[in-house]
TORKOL-4160 file (C-alpha; in steps of 0.2 Angstrom, whole numbers, padded with zeros to 4 digits, m for minus):
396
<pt num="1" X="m0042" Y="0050" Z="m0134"/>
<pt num="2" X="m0026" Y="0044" Z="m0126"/>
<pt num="3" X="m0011" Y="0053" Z="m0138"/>
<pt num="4" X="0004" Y="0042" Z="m0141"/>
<pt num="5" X="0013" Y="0055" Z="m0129"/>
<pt num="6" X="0002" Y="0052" Z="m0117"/>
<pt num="7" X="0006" Y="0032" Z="m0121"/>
<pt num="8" X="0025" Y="0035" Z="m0118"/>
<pt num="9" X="0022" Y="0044" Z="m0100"/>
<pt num="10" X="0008" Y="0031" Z="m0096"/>
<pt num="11" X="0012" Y="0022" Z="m0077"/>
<pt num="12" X="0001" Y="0007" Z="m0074"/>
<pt num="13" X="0004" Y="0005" Z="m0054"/>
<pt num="14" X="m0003" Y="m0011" Z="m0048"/>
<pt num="15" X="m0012" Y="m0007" Z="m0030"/>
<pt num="16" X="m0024" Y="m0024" Z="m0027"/>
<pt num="17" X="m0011" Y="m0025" Z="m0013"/>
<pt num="18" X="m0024" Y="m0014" Z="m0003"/>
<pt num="19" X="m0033" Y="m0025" Z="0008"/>
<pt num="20" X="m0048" Y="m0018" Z="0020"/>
<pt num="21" X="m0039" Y="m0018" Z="0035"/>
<pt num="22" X="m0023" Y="m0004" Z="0029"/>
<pt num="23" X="m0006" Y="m0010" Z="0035"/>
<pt num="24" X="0010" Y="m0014" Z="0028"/>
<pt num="25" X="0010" Y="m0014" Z="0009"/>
<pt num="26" X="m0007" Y="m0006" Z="0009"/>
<pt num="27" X="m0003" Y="0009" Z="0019"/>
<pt num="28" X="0014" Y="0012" Z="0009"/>
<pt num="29" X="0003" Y="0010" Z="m0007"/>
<pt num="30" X="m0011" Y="0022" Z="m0002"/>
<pt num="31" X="0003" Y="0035" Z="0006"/>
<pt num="32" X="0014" Y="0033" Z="m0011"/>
<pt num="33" X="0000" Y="0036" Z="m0021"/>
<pt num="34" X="m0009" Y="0050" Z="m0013"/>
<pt num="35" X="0012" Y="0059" Z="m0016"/>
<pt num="36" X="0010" Y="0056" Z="m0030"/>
<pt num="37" X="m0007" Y="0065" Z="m0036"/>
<pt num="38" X="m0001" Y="0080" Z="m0027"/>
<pt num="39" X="0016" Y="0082" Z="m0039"/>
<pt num="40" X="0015" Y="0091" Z="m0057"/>
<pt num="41" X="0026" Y="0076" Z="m0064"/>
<pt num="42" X="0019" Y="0074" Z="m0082"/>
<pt num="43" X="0014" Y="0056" Z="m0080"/>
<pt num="44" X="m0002" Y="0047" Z="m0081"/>
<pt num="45" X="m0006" Y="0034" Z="m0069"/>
<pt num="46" X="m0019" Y="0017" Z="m0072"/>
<pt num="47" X="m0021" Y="0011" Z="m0055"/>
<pt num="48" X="m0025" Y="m0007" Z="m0054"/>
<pt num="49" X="m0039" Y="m0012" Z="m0041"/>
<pt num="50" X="m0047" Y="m0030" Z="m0037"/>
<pt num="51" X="m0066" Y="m0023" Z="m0037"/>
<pt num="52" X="m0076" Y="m0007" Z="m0038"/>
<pt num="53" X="m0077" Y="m0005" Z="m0019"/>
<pt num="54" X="m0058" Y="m0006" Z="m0019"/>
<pt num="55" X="m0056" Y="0006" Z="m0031"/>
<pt num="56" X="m0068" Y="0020" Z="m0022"/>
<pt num="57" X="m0060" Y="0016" Z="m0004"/>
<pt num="58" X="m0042" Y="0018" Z="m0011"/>
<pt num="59" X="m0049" Y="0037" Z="m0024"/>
<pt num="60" X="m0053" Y="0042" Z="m0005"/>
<pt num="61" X="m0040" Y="0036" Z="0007"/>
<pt num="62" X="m0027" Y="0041" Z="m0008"/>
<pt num="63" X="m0036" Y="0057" Z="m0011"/>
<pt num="64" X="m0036" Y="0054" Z="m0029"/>
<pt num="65" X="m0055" Y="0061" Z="m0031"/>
<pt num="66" X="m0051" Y="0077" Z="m0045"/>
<pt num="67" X="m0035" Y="0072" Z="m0050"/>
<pt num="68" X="m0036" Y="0070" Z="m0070"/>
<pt num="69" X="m0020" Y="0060" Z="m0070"/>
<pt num="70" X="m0028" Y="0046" Z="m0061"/>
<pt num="71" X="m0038" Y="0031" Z="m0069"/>
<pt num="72" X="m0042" Y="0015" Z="m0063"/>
<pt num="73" X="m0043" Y="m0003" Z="m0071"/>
<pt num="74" X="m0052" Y="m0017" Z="m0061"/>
<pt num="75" X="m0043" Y="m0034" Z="m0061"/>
<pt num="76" X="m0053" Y="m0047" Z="m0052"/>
<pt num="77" X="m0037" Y="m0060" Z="m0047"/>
<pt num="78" X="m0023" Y="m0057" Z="m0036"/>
<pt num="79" X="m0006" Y="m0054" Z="m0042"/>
<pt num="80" X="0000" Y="m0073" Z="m0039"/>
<pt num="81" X="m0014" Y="m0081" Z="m0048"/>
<pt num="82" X="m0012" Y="m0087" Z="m0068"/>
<pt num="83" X="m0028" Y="m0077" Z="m0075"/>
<pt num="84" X="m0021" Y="m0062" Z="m0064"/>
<pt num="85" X="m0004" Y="m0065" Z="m0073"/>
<pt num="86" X="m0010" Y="m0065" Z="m0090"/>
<pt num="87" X="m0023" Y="m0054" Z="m0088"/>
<pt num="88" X="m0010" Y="m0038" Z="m0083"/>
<pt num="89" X="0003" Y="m0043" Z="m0097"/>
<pt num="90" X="m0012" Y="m0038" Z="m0108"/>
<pt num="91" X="m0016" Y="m0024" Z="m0101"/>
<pt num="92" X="0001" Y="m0018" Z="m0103"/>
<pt num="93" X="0002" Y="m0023" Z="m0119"/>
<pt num="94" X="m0015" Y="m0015" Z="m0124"/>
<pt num="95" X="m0011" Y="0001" Z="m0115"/>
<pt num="96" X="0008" Y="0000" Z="m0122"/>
<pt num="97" X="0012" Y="0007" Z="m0104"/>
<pt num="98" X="0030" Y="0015" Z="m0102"/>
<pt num="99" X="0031" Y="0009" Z="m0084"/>
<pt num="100" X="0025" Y="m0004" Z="m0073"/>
<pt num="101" X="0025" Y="m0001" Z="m0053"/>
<pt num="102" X="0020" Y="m0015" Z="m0042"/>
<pt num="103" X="0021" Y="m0009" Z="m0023"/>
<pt num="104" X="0025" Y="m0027" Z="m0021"/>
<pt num="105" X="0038" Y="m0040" Z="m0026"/>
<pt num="106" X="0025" Y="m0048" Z="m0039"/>
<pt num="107" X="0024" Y="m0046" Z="m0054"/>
<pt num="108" X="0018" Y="m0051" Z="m0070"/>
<pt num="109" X="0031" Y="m0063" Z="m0077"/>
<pt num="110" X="0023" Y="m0066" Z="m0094"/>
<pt num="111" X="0025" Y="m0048" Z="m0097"/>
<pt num="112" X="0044" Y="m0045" Z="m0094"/>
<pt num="113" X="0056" Y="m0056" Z="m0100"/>
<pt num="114" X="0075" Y="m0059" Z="m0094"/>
<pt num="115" X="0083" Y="m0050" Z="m0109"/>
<pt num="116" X="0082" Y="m0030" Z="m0103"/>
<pt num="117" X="0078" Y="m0018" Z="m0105"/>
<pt num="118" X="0059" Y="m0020" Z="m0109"/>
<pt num="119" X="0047" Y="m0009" Z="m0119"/>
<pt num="120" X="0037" Y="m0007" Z="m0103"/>
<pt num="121" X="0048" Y="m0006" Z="m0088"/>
<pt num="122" X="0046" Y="m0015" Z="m0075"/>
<pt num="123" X="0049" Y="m0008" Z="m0056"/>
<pt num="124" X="0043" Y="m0019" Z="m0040"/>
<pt num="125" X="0044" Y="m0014" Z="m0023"/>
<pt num="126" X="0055" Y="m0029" Z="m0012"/>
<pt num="127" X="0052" Y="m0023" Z="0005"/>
<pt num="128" X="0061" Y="m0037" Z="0014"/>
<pt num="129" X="0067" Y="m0054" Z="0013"/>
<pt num="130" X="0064" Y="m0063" Z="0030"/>
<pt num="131" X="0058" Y="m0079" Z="0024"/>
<pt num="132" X="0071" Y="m0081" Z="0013"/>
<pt num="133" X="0085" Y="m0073" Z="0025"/>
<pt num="134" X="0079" Y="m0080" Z="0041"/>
<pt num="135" X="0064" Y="m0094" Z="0038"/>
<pt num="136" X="0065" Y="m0100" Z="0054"/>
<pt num="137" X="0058" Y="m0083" Z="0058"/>
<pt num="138" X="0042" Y="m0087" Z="0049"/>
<pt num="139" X="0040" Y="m0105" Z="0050"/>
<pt num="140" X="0021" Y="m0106" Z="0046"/>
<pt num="141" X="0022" Y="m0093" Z="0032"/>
<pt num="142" X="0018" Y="m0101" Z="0016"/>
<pt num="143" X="0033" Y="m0091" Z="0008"/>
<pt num="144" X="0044" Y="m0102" Z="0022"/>
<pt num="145" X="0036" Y="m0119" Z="0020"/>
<pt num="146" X="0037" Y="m0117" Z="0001"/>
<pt num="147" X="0054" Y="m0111" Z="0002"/>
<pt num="148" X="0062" Y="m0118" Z="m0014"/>
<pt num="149" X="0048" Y="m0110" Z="m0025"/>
<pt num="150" X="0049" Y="m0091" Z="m0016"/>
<pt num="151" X="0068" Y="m0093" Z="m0017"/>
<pt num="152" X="0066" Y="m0097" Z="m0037"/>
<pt num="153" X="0051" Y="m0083" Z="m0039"/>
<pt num="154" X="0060" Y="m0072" Z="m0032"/>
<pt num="155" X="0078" Y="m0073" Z="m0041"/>
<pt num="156" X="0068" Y="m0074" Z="m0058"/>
<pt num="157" X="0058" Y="m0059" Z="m0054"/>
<pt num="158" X="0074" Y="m0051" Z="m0050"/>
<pt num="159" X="0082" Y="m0055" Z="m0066"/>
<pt num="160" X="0067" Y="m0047" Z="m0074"/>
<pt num="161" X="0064" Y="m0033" Z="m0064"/>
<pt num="162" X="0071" Y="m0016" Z="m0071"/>
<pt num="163" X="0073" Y="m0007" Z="m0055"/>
<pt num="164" X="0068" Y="m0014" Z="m0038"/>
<pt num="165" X="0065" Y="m0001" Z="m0024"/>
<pt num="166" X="0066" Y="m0006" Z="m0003"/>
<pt num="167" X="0068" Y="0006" Z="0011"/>
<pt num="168" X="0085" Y="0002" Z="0018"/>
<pt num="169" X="0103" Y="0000" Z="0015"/>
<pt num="170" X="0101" Y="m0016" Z="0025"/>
<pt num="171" X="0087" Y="m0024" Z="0015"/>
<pt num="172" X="0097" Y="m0017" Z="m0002"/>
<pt num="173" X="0112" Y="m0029" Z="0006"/>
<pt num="174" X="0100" Y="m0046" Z="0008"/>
<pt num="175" X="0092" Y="m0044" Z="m0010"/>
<pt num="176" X="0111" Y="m0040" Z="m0020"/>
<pt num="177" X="0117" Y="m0055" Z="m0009"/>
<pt num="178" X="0102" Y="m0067" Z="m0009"/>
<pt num="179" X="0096" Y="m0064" Z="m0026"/>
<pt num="180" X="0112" Y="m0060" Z="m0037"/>
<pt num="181" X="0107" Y="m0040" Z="m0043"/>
<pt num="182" X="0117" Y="m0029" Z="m0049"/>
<pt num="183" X="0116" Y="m0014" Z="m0037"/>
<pt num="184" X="0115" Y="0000" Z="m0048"/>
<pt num="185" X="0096" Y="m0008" Z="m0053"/>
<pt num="186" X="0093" Y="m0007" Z="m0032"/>
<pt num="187" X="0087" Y="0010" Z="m0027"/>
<pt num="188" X="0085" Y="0014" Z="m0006"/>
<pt num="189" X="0071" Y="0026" Z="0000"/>
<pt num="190" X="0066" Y="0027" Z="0014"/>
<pt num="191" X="0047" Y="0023" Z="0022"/>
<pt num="192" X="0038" Y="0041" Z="0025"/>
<pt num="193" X="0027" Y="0044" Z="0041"/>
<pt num="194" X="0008" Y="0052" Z="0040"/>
<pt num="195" X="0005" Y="0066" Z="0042"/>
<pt num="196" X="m0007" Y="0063" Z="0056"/>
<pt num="197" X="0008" Y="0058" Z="0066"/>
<pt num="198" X="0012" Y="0074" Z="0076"/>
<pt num="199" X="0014" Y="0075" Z="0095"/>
<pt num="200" X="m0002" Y="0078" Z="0107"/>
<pt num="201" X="m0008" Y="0092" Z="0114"/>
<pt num="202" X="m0006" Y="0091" Z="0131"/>
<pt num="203" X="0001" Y="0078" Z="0143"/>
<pt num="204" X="0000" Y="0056" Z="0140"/>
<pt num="205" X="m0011" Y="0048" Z="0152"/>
<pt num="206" X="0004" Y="0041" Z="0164"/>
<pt num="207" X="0006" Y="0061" Z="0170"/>
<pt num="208" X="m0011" Y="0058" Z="0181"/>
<pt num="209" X="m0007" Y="0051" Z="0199"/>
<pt num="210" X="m0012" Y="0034" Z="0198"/>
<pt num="211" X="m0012" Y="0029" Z="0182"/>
<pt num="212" X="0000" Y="0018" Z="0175"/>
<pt num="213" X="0014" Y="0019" Z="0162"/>
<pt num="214" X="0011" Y="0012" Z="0145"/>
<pt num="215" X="0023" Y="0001" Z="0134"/>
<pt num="216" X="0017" Y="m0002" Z="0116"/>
<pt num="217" X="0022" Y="m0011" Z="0105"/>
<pt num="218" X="0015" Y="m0011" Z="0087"/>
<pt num="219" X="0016" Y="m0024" Z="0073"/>
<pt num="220" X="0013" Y="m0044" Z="0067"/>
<pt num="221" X="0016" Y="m0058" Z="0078"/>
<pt num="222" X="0027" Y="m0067" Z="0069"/>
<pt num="223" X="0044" Y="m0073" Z="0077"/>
<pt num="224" X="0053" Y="m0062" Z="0071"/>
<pt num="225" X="0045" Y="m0048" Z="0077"/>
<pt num="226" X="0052" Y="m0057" Z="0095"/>
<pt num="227" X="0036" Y="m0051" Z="0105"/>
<pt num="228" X="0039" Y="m0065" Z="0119"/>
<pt num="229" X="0053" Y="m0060" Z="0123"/>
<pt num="230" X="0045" Y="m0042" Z="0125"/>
<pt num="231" X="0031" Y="m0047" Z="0136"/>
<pt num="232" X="0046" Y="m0056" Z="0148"/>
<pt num="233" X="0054" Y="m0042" Z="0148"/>
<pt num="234" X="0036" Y="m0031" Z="0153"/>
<pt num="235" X="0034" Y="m0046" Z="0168"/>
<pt num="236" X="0052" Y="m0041" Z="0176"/>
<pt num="237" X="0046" Y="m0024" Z="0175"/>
<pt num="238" X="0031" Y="m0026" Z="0182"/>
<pt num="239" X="0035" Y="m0038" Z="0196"/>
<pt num="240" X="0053" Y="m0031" Z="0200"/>
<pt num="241" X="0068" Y="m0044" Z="0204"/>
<pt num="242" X="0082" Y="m0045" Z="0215"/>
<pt num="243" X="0085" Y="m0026" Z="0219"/>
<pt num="244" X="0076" Y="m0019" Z="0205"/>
<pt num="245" X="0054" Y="m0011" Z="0210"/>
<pt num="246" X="0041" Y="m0015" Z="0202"/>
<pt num="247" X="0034" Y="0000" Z="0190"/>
<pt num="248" X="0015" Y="0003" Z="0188"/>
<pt num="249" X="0014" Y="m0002" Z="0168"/>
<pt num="250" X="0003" Y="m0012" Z="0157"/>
<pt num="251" X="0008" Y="m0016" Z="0139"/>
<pt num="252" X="0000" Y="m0012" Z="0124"/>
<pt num="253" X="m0001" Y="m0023" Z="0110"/>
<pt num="254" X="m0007" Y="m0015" Z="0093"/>
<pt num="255" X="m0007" Y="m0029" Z="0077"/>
<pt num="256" X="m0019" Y="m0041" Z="0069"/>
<pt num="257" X="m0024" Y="m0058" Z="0079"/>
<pt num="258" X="m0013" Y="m0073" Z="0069"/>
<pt num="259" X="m0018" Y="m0090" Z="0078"/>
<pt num="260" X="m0003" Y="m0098" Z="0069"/>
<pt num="261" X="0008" Y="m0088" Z="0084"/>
<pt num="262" X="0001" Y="m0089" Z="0103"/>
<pt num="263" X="0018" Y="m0089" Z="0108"/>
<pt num="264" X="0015" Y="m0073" Z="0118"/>
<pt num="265" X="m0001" Y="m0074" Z="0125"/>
<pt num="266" X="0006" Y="m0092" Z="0132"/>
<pt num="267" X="0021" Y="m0082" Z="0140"/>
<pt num="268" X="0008" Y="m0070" Z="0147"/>
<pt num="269" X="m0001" Y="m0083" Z="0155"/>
<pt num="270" X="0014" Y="m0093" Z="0162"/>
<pt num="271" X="0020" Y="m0077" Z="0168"/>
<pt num="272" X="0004" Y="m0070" Z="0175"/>
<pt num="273" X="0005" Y="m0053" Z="0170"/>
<pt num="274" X="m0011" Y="m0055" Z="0154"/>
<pt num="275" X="m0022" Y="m0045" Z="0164"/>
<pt num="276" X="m0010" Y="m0030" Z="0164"/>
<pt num="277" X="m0007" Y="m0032" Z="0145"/>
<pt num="278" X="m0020" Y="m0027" Z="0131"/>
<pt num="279" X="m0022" Y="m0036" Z="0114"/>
<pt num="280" X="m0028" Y="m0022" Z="0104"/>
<pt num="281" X="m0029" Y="m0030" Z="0088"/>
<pt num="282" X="m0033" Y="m0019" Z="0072"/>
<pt num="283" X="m0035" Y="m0001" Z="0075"/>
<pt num="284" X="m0039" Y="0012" Z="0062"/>
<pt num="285" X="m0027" Y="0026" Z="0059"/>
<pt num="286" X="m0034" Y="0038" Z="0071"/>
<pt num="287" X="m0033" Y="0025" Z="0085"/>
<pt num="288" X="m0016" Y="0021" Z="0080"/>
<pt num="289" X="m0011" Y="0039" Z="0080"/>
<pt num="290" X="m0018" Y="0042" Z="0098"/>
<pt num="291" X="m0010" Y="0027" Z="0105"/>
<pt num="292" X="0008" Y="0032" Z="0097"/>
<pt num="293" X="0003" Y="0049" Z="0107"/>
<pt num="294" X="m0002" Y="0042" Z="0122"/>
<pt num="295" X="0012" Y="0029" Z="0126"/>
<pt num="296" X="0027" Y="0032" Z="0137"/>
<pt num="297" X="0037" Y="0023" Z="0126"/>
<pt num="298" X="0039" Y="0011" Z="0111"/>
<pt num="299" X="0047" Y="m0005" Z="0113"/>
<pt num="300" X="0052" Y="m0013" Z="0096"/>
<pt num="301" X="0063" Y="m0027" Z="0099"/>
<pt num="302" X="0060" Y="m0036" Z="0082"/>
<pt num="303" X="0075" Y="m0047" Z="0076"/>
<pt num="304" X="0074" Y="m0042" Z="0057"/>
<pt num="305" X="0064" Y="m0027" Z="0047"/>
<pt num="306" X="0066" Y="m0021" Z="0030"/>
<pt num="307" X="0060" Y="m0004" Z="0037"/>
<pt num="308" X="0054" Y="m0004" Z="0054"/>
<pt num="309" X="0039" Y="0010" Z="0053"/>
<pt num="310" X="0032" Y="0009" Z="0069"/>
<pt num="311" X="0050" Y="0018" Z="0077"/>
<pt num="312" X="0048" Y="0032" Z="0064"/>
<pt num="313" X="0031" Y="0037" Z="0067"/>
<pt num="314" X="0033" Y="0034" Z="0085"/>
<pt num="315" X="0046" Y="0046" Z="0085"/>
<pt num="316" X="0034" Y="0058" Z="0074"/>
<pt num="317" X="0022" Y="0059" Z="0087"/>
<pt num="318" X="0038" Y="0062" Z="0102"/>
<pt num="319" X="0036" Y="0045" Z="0111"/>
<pt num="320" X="0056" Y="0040" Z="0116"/>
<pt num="321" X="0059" Y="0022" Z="0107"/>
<pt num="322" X="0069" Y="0007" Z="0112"/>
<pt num="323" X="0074" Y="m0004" Z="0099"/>
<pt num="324" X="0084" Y="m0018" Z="0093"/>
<pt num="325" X="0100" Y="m0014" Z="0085"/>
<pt num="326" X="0095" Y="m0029" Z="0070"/>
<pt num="327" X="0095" Y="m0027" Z="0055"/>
<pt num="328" X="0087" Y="m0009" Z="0046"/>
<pt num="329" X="0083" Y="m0003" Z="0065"/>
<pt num="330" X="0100" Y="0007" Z="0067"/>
<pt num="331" X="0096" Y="0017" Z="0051"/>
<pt num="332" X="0078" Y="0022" Z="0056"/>
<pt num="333" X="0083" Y="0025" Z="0074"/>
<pt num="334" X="0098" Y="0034" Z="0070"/>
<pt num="335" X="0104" Y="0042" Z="0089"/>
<pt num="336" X="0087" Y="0046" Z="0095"/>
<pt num="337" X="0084" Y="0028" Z="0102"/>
<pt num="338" X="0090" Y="0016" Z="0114"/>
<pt num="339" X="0096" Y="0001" Z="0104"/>
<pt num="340" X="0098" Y="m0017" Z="0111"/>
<pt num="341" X="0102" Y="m0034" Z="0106"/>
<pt num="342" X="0085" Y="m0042" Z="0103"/>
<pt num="343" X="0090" Y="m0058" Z="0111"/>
<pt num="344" X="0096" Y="m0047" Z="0128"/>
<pt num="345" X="0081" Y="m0047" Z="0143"/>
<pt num="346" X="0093" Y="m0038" Z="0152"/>
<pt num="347" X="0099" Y="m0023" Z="0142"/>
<pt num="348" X="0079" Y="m0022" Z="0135"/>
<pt num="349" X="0072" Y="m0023" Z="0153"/>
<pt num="350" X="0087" Y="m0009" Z="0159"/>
<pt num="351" X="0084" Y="0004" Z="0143"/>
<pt num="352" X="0063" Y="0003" Z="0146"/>
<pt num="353" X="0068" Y="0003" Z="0164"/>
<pt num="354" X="0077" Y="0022" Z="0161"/>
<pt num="355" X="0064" Y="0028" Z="0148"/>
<pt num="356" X="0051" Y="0024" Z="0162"/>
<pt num="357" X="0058" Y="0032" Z="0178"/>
<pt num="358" X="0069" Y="0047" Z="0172"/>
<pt num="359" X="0058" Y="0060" Z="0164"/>
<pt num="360" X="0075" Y="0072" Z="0159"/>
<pt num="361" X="0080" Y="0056" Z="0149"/>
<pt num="362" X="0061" Y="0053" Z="0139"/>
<pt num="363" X="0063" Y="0073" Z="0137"/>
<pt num="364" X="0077" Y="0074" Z="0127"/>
<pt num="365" X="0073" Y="0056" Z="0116"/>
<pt num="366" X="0056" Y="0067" Z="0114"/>
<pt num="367" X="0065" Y="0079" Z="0104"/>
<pt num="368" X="0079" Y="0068" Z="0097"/>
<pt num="369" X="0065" Y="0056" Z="0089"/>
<pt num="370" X="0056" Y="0071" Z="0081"/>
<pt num="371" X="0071" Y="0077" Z="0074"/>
<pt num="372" X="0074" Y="0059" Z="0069"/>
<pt num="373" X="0057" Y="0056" Z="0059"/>
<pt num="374" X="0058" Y="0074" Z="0051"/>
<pt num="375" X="0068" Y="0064" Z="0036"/>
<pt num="376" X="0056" Y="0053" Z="0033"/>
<pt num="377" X="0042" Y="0060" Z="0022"/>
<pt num="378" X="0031" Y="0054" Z="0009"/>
<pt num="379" X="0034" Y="0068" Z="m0001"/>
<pt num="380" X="0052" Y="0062" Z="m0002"/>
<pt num="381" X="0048" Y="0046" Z="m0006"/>
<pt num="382" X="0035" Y="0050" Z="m0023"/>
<pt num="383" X="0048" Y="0061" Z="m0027"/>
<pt num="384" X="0063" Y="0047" Z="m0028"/>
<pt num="385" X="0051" Y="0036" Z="m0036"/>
<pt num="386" X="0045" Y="0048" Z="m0051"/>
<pt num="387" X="0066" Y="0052" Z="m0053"/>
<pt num="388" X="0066" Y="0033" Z="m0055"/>
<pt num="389" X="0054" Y="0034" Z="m0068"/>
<pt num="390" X="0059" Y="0048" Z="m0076"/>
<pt num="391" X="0078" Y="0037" Z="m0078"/>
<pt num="392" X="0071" Y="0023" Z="m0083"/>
<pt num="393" X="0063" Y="0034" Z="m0098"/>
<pt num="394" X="0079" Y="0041" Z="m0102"/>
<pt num="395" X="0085" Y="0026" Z="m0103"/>
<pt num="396" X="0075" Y="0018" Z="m0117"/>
C-alpha cells in the first residue's frame, strides 16, 4: 500500500515519447531515466508508456528491470491528443503525484493551471524552439504551418509550467525571449553522451592504403540542419577546384529518410558525386557507435540546435569535429572544434580540408574533443534534474 510519504515523493515522468526507432527525445528519455534508477534519491517514479510493448522495450533499454522505485502506467493516446490530456490530469490527481516530468514540451494542460505554484508540479523539457525561432527552417513541419497555434501552446504551457529544463544557454535565451519566462523557472543542463561512445581500438579504416576518408554527418534532413550545403562542400573536396586536389572521400549520411526534404539527394545528383555519398538511414546504437569510431571527421554544419548531440558524442569516440558556430554549437564544441559560419562553402570546405590531410592537426582535436565530451554525462544530468525536484519540494 502506497503511504502518504511515499504520495508526497511520488514522480510521474511521462515517456510515450519513446518511439521504436530511439532518437532525439527518446534517447534523452531512455538515457535520463536509466540515471535515474541508478541514484539512491528517495523518490518513486510512475512511468507513462503508450502500450505494454513499449513499456517492456524502455524496463530493458532503461535498465529499469529490479529497480523497486520504478512503476509503469499505460496510457494509450499521445500527449497532444484530448483523451490523452484528460486521461494524465486524472492520473495525477488519483495518484496525488508531487511532480510531473514530461521529457517534452507537452503537457497536460487540464492539469496545471496559470496561477502557481500547483499541488503537483509541473516540469517539461523545451529542447528547442526552431519552428517558432526560425520557421522558414521547418517549412513542412506541422509545428511551422500551424504556426499561430504552436506559438499560443507554447506561451500557455510556459505560463503553466513550474520549471522548464533545455540543454543550453542559447536555447534558455530563445524560450525567455520568445515565450516571456522568468529565468529563474529555466534551468540549463547539458545533453549527456553514452556510455558506448568511447574511442576504437585500433586505427579507422582511412589508415589502409586505398581506402578513402570518410565525412559523416549525423541527424534530420530538415533545412536547418543545412545538409545541401554539406554535400556541396563534400563535391569541392572530392572533385578539387582551381588549385585545390581532389581527396579520396565519400560521405556518410546517418538519419531517418524524410520525403518532405530531397534537397540533398537533388544536389548530389546535380553534382554528380551520389555514388560516393551513403544514405544510411536509421541505424541502431551499436551501428551508430562504430560509425562515430570509424569516421575521419564529423561535419555538422546545422544552422540552429538546441543541443547539438552528435558533436559531443562524436568527440567521445575521438573523431575531430567541424561545426557551425550557430546557435548552441559554440558551447558543446567549446575549443576542441573547428567552428564556421553555416552559410560559408569556403571556410567549411577549408576546415574539413585541414582535418583531412594533416594528421598532427586531427591528433590533437582527438584529444581536445575527448576532453571536451568528458563534461557531458548523463550521470550529471539525472542529478541536476532530482536537485530540481528536490527545490521544487522545498518550495511547496
Amino acid at each position: 500500500m502506497t503511504t502518504n510519504r511515499e504520495n508526497g515523493r511520488r514522480v510521474v515522468i511521462d515517456a510515450r515519447w519513446v518511439e521504436a526507432e530511439l532518437s532525439g527525445i527518446g534517447r534523452f528519455t531512455i538515457e535520463l531515466l536509466r540515471e535515474l534508477g541508478r541514484q539512491e534519491s528517495g523518490f518513486r517514479f510512475l512511468v507513462l508508456v503508450r502500450d505494454a510493448g513499449r513499456q517492456a522495450a524502455i524496463a530493458r533499454e532503461a535498465e529499469l528491470a529490479g529497480k523497486g522505485q520504478f512503476d509503469f502506467a499505460v496510457v494509450p493516446w499521445g500527449p497532444f491528443s484530448p483523451r490523452g490530456q484528460l486521461a494524465v490530469a486524472g492520473l495525477l490527481r488519483e495518484q496525488k503525484a508531487a511532480i510531473y516530468h514530461s521529457t517534452n514540451f507537452m503537457v497536460p494542460l487540464p492539469a496545471f493551471s496559470r496561477r502557481r505554484p500547483h499541488d503537483t508540479r509541473c516540469v517539461c523539457n523545451i529542447h528547442d524552439l526552431i519552428p517558432l525561432v526560425h520557421p522558414e527552417y521547418t517549412p513542412r513541419a506541422l509545428k511551422s504551418r500551424f504556426g499561430p497555434i504552436y506559438r499560443r501552446l507554447m506561451k500557455e504551457i510556459a505560463a503553466r509550467a513550474d520549471a522548464v529544463l533545455t540543454g543550453s544557454q542559447s536555447a534558455k535565451a530563445d524560450i525567455v525571449q520568445w515565450l516571456g519566462m522568468d529565468e529563474g523557472r529555466v534551468a540549463v543542463m547539458a545533453d549527456g553522451v553514452r556510455e558506448d561512445c568511447v574511442p576504437a581500438d585500433g586505427p579507422r579504416p582511412s589508415a589502409t592504403p586505398g581506402t578513402p576518408r570518410t565525412i559523416l554527418y549525423v541527424g534530420r534532413s530538415d533545412p536547418y540542419k543545412n545538409v545541401p550545403r554539406l554535400v556541396e562542400v563534400f563535391a569541392r573536396l572530392l572533385k578539387g577546384h582551381d588549385d585545390l586536389p581532389p581527396l579520396d572521400v565519400r560521405l556518410r549520411l546517418i538519419g531517418p529518410p524524410d520525403p518532405r526534404y530531397p534537397e540533398a539527394a537533388a544536389m548530389a545528383r546535380r553534382l554528380g558525386v551520389e555514388a560516393r555519398v551513403d544514405w544510411t538511414g536509421y541505424v541502431d546504437d551499436a551501428t551508430l557507435v562504430r560509425a562515430y569510431q570509424e569516421a575521419d571527421v564529423l561535419a555538422f554544419l546545422s544552422r540552429y540546435e538546441g543541443f547539438g548531440l552528435p558533436v559531443a558524442e562524436a568527440m567521445a569516440c575521438g573523431t575531430p569535429v567541424v561545426c557551425s558556430n550557430a546557435a548552441s554549437l559554440p558551447e558543446v564544441a567549446g575549443n576542441a572544434a573547428l567552428l564556421v559560419s553555416p552559410d560559408d562553402s569556403d571556410a567549411a570546405e577549408t576546415a574539413l580540408r585541414r582535418v583531412l590531410t594533416d594528421p598532427s592537426l586531427a591528433a590533437q582535436m582527438r584529444e581536445a574533443g575527448l576532453a571536451q565530451a568528458r563534461q557531458f554525462r548523463w550521470k550529471s544530468v539525472a542529478c541536476s534534474v532530482l536537485q530540481i525536484y528536490e527545490a521544487l519540494l522545498c518550495a511547496r
